[in-house]
DRENPA-3360 file (N, C-alpha, C; in nm, 2 decimals, always signed):
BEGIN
1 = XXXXXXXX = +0.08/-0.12/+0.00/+0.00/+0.00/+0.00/+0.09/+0.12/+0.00 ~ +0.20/+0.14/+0.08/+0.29/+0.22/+0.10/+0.34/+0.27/-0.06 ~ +0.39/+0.14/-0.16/+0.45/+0.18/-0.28/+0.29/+0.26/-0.31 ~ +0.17/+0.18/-0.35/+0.11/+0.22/-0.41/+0.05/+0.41/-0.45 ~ +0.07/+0.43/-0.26/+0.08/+0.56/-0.23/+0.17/+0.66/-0.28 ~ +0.31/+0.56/-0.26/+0.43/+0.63/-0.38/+0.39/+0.68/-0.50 ~ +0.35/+0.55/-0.59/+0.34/+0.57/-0.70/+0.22/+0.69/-0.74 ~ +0.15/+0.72/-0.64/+0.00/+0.78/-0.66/+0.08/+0.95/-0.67;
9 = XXXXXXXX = +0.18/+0.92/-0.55/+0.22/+1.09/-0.53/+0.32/+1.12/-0.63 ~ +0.39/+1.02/-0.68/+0.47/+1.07/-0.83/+0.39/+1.06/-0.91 ~ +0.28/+1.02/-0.97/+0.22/+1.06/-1.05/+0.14/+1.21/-1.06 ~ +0.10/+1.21/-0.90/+0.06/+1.36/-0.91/+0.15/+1.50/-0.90 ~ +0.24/+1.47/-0.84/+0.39/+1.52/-0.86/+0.42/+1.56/-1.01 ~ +0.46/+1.46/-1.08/+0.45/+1.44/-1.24/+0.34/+1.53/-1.27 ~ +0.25/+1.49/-1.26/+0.15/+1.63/-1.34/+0.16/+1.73/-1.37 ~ +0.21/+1.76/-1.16/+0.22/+1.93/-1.13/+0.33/+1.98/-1.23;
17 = XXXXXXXX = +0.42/+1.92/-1.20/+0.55/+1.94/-1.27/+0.50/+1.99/-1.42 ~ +0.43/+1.90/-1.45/+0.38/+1.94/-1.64/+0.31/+2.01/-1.64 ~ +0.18/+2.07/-1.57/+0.11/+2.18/-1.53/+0.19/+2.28/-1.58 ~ +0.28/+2.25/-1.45/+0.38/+2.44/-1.44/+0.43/+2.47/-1.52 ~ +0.49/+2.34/-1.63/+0.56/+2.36/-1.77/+0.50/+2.44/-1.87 ~ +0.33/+2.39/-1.88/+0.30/+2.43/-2.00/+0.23/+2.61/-1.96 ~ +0.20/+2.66/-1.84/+0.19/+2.76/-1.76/+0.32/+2.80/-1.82 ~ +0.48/+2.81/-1.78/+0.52/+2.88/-1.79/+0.54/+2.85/-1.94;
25 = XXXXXXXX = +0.53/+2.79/-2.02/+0.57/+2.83/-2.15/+0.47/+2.90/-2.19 ~ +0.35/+2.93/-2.14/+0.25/+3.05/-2.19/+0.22/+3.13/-2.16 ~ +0.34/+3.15/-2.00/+0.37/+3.28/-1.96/+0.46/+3.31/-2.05 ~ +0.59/+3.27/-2.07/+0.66/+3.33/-2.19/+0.68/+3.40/-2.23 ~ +0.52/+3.33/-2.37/+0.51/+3.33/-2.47/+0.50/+3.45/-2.50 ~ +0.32/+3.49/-2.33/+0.29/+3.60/-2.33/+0.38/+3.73/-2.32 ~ +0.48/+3.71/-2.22/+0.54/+3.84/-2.23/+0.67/+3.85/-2.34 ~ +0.69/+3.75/-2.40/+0.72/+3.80/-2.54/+0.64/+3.89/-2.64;
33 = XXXXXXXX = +0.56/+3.84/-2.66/+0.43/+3.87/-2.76/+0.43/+4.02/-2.72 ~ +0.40/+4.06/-2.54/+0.41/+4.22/-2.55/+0.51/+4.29/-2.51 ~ +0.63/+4.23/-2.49/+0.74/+4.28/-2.50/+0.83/+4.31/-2.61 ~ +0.79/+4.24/-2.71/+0.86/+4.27/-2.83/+0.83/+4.35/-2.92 ~ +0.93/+4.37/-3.04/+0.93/+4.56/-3.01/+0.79/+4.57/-3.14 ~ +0.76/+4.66/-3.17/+0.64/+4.70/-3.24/+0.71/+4.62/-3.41 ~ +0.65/+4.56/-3.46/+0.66/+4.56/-3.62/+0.61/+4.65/-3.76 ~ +0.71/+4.73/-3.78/+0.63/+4.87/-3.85/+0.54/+4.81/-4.01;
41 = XXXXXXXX = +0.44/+4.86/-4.03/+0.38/+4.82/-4.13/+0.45/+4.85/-4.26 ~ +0.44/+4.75/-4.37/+0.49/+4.70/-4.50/+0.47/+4.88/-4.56 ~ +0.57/+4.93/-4.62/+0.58/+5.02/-4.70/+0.49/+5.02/-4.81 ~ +0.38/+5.08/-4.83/+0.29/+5.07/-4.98/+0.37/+5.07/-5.12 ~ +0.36/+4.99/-5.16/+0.43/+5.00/-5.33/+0.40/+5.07/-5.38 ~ +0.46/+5.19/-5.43/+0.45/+5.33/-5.53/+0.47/+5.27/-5.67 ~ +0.41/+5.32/-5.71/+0.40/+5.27/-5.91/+0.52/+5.37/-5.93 ~ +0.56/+5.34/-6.03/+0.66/+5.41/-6.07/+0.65/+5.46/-6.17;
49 = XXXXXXXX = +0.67/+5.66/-6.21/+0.62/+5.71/-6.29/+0.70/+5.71/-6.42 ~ +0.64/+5.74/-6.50/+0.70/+5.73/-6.65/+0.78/+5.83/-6.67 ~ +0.91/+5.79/-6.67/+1.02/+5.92/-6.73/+0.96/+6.02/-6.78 ~ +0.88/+6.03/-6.89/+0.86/+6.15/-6.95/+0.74/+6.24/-6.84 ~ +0.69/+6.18/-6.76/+0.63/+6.26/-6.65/+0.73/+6.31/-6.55 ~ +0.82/+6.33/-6.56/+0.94/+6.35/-6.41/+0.99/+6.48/-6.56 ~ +0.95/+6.54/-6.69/+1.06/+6.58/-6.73/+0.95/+6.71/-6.67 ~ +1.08/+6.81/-6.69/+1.03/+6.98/-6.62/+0.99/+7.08/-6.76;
57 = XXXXXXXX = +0.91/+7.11/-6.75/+0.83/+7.21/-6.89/+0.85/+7.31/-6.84 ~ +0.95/+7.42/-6.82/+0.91/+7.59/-6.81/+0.76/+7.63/-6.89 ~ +0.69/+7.75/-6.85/+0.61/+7.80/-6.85/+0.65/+7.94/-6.78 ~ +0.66/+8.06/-6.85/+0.64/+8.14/-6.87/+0.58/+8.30/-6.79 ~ +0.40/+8.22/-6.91/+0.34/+8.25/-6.87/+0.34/+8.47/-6.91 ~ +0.36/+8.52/-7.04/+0.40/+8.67/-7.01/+0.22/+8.70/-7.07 ~ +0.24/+8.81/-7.03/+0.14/+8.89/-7.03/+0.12/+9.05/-7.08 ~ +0.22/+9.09/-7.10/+0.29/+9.20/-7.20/+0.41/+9.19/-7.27;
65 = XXXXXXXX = +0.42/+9.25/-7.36/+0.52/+9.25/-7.40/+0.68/+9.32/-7.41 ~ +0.69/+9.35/-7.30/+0.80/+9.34/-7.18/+0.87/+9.19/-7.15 ~ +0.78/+9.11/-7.17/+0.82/+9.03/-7.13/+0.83/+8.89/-7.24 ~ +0.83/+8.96/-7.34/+0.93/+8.90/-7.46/+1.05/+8.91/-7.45 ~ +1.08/+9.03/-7.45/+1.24/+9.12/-7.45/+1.35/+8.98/-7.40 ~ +1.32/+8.87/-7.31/+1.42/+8.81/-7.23/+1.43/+8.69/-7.33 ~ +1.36/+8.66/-7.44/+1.39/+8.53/-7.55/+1.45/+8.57/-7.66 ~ +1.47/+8.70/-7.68/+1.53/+8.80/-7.82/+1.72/+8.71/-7.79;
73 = XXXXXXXX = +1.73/+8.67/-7.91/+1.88/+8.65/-7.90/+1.90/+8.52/-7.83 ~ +1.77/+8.42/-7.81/+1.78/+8.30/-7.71/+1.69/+8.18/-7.88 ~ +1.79/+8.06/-7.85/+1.65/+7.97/-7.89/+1.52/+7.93/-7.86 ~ +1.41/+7.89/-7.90/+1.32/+7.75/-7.90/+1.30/+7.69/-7.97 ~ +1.23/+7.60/-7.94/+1.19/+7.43/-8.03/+1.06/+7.43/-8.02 ~ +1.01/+7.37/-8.10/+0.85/+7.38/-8.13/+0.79/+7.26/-8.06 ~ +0.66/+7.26/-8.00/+0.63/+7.18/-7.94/+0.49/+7.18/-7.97 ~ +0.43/+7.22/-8.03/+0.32/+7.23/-8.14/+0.33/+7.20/-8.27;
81 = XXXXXXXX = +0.42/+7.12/-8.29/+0.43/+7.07/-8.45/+0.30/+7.05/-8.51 ~ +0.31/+7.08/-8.67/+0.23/+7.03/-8.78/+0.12/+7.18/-8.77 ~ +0.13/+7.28/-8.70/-0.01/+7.36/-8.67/+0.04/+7.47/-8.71 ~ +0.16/+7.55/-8.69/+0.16/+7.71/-8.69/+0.21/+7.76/-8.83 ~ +0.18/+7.80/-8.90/+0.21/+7.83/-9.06/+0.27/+7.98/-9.00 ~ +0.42/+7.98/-9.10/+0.46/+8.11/-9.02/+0.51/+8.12/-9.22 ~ +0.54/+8.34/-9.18/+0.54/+8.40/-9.32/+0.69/+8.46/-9.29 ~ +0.70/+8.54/-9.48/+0.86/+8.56/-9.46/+0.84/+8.69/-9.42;
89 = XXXXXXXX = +0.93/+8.79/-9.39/+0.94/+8.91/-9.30/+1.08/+9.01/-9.34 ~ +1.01/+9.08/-9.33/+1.15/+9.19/-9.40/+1.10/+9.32/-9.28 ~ +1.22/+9.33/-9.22/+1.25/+9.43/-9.08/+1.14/+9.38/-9.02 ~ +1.04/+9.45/-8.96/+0.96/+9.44/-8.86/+0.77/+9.40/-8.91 ~ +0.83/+9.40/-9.06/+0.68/+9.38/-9.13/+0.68/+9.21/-9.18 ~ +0.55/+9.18/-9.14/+0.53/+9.05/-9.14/+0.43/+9.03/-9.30 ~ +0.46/+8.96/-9.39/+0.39/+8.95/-9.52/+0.27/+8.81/-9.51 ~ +0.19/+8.85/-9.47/+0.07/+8.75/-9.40/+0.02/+8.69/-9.57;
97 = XXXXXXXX = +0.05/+8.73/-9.70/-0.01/+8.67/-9.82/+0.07/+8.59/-9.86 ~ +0.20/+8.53/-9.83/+0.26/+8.37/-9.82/+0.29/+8.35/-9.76 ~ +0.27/+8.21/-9.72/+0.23/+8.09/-9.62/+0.41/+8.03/-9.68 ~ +0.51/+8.07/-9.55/+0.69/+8.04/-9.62/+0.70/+7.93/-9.58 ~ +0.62/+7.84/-9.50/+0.61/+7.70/-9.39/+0.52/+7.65/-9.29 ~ +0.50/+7.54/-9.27/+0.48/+7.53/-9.12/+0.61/+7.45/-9.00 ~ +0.55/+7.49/-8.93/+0.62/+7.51/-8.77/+0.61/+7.32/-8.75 ~ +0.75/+7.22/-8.72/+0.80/+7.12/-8.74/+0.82/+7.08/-8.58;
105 = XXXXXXXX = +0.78/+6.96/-8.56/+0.78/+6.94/-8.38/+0.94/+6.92/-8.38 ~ +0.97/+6.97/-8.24/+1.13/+6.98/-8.22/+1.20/+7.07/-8.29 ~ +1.16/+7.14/-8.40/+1.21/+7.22/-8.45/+1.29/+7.37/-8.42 ~ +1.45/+7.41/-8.42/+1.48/+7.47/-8.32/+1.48/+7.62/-8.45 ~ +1.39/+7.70/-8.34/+1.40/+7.89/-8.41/+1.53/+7.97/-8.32 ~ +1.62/+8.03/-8.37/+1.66/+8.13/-8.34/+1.58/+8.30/-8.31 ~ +1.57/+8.34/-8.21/+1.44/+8.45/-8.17/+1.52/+8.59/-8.21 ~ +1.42/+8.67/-8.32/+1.49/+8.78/-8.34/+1.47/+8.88/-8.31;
113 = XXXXXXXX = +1.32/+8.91/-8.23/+1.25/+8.99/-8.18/+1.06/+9.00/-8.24 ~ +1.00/+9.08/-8.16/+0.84/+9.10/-8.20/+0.83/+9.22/-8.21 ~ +0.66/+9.16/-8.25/+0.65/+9.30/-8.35/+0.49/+9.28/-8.34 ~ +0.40/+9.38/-8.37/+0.28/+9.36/-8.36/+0.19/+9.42/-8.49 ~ +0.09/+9.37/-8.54/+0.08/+9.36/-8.66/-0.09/+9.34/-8.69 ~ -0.18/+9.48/-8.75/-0.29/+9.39/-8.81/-0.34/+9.23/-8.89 ~ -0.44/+9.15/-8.83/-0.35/+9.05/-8.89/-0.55/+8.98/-8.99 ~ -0.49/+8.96/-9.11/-0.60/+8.90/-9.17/-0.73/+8.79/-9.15;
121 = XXXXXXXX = -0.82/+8.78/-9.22/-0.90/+8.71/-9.07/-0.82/+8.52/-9.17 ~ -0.78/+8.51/-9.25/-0.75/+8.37/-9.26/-0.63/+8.37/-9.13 ~ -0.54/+8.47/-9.13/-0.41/+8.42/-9.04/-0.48/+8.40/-8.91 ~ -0.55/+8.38/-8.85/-0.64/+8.36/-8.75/-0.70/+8.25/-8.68 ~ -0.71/+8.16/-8.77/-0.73/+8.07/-8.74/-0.69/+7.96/-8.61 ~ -0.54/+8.00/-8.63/-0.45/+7.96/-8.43/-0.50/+8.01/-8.39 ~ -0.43/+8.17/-8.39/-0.47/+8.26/-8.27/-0.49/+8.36/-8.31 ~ -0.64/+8.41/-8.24/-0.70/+8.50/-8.29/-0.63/+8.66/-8.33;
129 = XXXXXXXX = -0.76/+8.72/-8.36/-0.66/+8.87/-8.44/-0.67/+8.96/-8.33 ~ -0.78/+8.99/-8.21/-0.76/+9.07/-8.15/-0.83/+9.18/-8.23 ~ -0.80/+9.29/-8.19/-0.72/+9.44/-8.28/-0.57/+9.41/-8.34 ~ -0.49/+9.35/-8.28/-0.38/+9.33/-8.34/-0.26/+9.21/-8.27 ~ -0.22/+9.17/-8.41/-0.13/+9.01/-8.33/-0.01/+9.06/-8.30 ~ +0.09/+8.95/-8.18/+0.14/+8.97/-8.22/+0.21/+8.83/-8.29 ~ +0.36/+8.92/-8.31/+0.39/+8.82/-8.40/+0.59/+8.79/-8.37 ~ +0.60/+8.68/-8.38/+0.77/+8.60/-8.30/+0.83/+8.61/-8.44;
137 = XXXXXXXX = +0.95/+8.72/-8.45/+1.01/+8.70/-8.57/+1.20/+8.60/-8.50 ~ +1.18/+8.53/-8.64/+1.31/+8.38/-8.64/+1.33/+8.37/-8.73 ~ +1.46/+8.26/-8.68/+1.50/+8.23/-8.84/+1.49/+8.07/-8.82 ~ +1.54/+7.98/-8.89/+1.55/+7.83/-8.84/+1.73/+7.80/-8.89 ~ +1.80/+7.81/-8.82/+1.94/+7.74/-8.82/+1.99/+7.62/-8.85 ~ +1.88/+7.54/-8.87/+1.91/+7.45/-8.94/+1.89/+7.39/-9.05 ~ +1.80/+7.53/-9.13/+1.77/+7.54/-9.26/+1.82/+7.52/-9.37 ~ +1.79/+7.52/-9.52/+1.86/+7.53/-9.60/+1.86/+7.70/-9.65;
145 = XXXXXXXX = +1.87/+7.79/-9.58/+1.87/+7.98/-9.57/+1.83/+7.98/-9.40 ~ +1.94/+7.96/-9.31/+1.93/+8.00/-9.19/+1.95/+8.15/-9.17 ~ +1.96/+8.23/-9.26/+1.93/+8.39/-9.28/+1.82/+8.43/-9.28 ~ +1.73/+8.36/-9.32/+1.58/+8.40/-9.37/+1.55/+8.44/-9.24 ~ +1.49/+8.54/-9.24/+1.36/+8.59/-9.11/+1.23/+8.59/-9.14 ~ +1.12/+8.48/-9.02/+1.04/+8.46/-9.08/+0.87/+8.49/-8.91 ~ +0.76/+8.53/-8.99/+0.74/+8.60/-8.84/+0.65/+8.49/-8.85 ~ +0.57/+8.44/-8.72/+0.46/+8.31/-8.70/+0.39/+8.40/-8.58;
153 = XXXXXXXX = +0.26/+8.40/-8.59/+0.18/+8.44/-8.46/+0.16/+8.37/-8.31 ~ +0.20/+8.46/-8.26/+0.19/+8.39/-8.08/+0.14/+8.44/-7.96 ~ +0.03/+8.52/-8.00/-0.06/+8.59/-7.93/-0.15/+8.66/-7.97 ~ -0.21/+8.80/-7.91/-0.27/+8.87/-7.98/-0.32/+9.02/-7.82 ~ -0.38/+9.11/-7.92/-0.39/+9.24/-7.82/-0.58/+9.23/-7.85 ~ -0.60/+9.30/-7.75/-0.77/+9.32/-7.72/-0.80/+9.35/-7.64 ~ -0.88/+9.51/-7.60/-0.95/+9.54/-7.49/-0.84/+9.53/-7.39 ~ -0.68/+9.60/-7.44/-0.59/+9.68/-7.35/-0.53/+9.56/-7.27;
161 = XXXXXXXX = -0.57/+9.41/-7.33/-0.52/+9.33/-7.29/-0.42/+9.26/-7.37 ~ -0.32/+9.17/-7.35/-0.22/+9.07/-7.43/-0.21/+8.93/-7.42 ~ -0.24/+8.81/-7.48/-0.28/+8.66/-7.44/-0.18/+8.63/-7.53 ~ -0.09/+8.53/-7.48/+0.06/+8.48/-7.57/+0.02/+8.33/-7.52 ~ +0.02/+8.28/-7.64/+0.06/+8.11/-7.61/+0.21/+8.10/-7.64 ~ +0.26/+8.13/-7.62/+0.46/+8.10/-7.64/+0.45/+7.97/-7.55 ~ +0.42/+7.96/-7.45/+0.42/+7.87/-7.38/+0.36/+7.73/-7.41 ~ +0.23/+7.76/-7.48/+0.20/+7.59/-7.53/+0.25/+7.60/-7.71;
169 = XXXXXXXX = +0.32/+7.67/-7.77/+0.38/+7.63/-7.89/+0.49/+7.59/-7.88 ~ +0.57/+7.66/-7.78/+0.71/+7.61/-7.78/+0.80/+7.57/-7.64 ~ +0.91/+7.47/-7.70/+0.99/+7.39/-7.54/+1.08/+7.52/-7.51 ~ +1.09/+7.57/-7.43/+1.23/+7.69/-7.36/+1.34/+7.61/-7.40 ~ +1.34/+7.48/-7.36/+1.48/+7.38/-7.37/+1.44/+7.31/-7.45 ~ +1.59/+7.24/-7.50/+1.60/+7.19/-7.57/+1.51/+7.02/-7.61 ~ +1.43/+6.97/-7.63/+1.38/+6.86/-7.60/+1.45/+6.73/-7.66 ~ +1.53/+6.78/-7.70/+1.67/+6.64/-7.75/+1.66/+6.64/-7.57;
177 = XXXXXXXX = +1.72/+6.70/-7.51/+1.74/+6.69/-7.39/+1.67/+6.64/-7.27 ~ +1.59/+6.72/-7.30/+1.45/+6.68/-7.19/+1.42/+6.55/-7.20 ~ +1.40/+6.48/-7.29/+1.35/+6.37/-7.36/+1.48/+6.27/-7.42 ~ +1.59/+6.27/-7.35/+1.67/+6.22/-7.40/+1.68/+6.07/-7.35 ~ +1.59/+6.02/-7.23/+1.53/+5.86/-7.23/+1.54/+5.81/-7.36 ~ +1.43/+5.92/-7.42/+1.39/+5.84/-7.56/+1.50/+5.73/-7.66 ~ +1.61/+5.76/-7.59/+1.73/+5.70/-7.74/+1.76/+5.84/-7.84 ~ +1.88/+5.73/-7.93/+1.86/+5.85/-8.04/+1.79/+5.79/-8.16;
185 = XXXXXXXX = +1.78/+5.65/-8.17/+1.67/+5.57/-8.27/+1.53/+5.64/-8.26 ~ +1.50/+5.64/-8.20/+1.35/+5.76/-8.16/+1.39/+5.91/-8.21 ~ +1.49/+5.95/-8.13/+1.49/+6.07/-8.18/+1.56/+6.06/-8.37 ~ +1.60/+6.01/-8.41/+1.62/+6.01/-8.56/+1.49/+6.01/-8.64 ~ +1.41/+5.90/-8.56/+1.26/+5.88/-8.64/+1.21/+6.03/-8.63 ~ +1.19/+6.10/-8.51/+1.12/+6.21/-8.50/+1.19/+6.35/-8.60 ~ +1.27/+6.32/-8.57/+1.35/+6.46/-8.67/+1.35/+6.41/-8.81 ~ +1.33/+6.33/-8.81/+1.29/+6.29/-8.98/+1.14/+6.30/-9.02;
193 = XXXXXXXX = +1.09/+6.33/-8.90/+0.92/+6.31/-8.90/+0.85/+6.19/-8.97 ~ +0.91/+6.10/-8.91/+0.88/+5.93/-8.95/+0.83/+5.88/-8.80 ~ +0.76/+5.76/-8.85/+0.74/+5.66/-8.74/+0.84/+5.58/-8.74 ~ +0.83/+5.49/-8.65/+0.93/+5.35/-8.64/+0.83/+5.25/-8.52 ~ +0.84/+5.14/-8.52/+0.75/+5.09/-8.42/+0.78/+5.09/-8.30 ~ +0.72/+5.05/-8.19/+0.69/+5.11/-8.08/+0.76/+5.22/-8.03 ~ +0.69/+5.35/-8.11/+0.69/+5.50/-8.03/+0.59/+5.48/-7.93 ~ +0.56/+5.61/-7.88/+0.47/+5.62/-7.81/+0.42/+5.72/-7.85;
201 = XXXXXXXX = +0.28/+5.72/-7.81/+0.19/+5.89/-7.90/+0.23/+6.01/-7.91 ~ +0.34/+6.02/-7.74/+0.38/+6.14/-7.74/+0.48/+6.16/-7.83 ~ +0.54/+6.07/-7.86/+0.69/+6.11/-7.93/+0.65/+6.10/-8.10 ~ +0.53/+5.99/-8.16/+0.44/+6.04/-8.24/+0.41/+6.15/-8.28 ~ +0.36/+6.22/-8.20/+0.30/+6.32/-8.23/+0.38/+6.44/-8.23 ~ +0.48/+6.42/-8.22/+0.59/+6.53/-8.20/+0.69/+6.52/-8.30 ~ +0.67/+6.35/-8.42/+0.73/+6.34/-8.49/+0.64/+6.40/-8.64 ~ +0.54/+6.39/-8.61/+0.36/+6.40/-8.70/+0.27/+6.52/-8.72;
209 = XXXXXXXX = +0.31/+6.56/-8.61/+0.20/+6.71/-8.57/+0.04/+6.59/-8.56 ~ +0.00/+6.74/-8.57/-0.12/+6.74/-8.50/-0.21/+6.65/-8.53 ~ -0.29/+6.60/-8.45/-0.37/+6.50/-8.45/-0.51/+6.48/-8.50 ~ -0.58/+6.45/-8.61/-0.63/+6.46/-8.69/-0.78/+6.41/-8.63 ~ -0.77/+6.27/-8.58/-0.94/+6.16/-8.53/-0.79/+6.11/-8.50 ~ -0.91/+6.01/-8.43/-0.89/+5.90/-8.34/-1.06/+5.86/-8.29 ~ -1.02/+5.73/-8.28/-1.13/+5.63/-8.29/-1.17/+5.63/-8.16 ~ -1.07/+5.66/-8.03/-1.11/+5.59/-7.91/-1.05/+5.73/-7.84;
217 = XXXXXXXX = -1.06/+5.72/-7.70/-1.02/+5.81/-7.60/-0.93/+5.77/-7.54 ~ -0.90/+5.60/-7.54/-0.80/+5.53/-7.45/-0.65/+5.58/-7.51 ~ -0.63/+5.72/-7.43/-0.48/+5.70/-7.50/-0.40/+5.61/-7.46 ~ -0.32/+5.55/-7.54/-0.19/+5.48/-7.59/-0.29/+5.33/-7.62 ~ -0.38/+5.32/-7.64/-0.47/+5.21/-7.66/-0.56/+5.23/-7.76 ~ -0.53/+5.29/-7.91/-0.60/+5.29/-8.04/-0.53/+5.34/-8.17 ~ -0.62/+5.36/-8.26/-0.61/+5.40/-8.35/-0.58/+5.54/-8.38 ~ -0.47/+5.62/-8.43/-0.48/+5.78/-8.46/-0.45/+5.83/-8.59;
225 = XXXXXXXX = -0.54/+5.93/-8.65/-0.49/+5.96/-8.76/-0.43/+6.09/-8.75 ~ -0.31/+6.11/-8.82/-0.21/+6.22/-8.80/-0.27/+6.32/-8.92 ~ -0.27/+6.44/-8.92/-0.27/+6.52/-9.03/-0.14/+6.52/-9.09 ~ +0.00/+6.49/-9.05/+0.10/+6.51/-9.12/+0.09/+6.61/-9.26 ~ +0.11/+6.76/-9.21/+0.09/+6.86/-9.31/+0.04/+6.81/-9.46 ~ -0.13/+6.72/-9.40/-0.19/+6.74/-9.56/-0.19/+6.55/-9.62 ~ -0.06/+6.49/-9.53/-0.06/+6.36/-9.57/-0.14/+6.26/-9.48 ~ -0.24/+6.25/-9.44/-0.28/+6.19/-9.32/-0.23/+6.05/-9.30;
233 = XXXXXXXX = -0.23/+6.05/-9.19/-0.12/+5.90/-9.17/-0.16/+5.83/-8.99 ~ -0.24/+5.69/-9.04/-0.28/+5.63/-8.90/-0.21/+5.52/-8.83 ~ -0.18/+5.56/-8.71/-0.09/+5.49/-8.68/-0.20/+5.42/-8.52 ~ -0.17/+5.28/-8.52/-0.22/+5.17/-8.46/-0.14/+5.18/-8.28 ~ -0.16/+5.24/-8.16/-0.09/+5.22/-8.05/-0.17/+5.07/-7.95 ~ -0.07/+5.02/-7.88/-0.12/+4.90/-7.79/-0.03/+4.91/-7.71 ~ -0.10/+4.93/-7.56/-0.03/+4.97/-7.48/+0.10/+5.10/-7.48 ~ +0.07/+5.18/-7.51/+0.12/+5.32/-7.55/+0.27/+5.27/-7.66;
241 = XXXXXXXX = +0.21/+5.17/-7.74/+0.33/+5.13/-7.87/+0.29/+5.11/-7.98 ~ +0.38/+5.21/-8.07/+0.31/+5.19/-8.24/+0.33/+5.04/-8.27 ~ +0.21/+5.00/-8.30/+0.23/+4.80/-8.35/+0.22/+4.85/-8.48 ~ +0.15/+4.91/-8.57/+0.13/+4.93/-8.70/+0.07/+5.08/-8.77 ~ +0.14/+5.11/-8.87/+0.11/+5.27/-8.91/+0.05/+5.22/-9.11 ~ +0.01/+5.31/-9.14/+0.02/+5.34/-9.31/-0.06/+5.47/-9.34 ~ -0.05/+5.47/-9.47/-0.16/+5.61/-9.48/-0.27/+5.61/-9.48 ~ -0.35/+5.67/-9.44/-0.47/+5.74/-9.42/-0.54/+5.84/-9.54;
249 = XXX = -0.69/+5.80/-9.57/-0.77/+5.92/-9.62/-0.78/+6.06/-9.53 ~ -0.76/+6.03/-9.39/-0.81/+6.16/-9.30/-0.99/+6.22/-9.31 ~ -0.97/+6.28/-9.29/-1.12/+6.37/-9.30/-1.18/+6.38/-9.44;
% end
């Protein structure tokens, strides 16, 4: 009886023992769990923006013409291609009855100064006549007559006021530069005013001018037809890449 008693008290013995064990391992556990240090939450994944959104566009912005005075004797590049028909110019007088060109995306002007000028109601059509336009006299330096001076409209006067788009016609800098991600395979296509496959609309349209129809809204996801001064020309994007171009009827 004596062992039996033994055996009864190591067994209950034994228990306690494992009782206490699994007690303190969930004491522990516990005061690890709130003692240990805070786990800061997973950093959100940022999409990563497309190069050509990180490039920097000066703007301006003038509102008299005072404040032309500071691009006299400076370049720009055109960033309105395919749109601005600009005339030839002798001193300060602008000859609005021939059409000497139009205005080529990327295209870099030497600035010779402005001038302001009654202006016909066809030259109007960009930008309006006001009482009177004015008008950006250049030359193009990389012409075949980089002497020629030639005036293109870039604003206008009305009711003692002045509205200049200098700003949405042309880059302050240079856009070889700004845009120099692109490659120079891109940029060869563009300064030749060609496609090559997978451009993208914007560099498209900078090689094409201005945008003619288009079938859908989804940019970089359809069909576009380019005016290409007169030649219309549609080019196919999927997922912001030219998959396929040819010519176009247009309008």
């Amino acid at each position: 009886m004596n062992e039996g008693m033994e055996n009864g008290k190591k067994a209950a013995f034994g228990g306690t023992l494992l009782f206490l064990a699994v007690i303190g391992v969930r004491v522990g556990m516990i005061y690890r769990e709130r003692n240990a240090p805070e786990k800061s939450a997973p950093a959100p994944v940022r999409e990563k923006m497309p190069d050509d959104d990180l490039v920097f566009l000066k703007h301006k912005r003038q509102d008299k013409m005072a404040d032309t005075d500071e691009l006299i004797g400076k370049p720009l590049w055109v960033s309105a291609g395919g749109q601005m028909e600009y005339y030839p110019a002798t001193g300060k007088r602008v000859d609005y009855t021939k059409v000497a060109g139009t205005l080529l995306g990327a295209e870099k002007l030497d600035i010779k100064g402005f001038t302001q000028q009654v202006a016909p109601k066809a030259a109007t059509y960009r930008v309006p006549g006001g009482d009177r336009q004015v008008l950006m006299l250049f030359s193009l330096p990389n012409s075949v007559a980089p002497g020629t001076v030639y005036g293109v409209p870039v604003g206008f006067h009305k009711d003692d006021l002045y509205t200049f788009y200098l700003d949405e016609i042309f880059f302050y800098d240079d856009p070889h530069t700004l845009y120099k991600h692109w490659g120079p395979e891109v940029w060869k296509a563009i300064d030749s005013h060609q496609v090559i496959l997978g451009m993208s609309e914007r560099q498209t349209q900078m090689a094409l001018g201005q945008v003619s129809r288009s079938l859908s809204n989804d940019y970089g996801n359809r069909l576009v037809v380019y005016a290409n001064l007169g030649k219309p020309f549609a080019v196919t994007f999927v997922k912001n890449k030219a998959t396929a171009f040819r010519p176009d009827q247009g309008f």
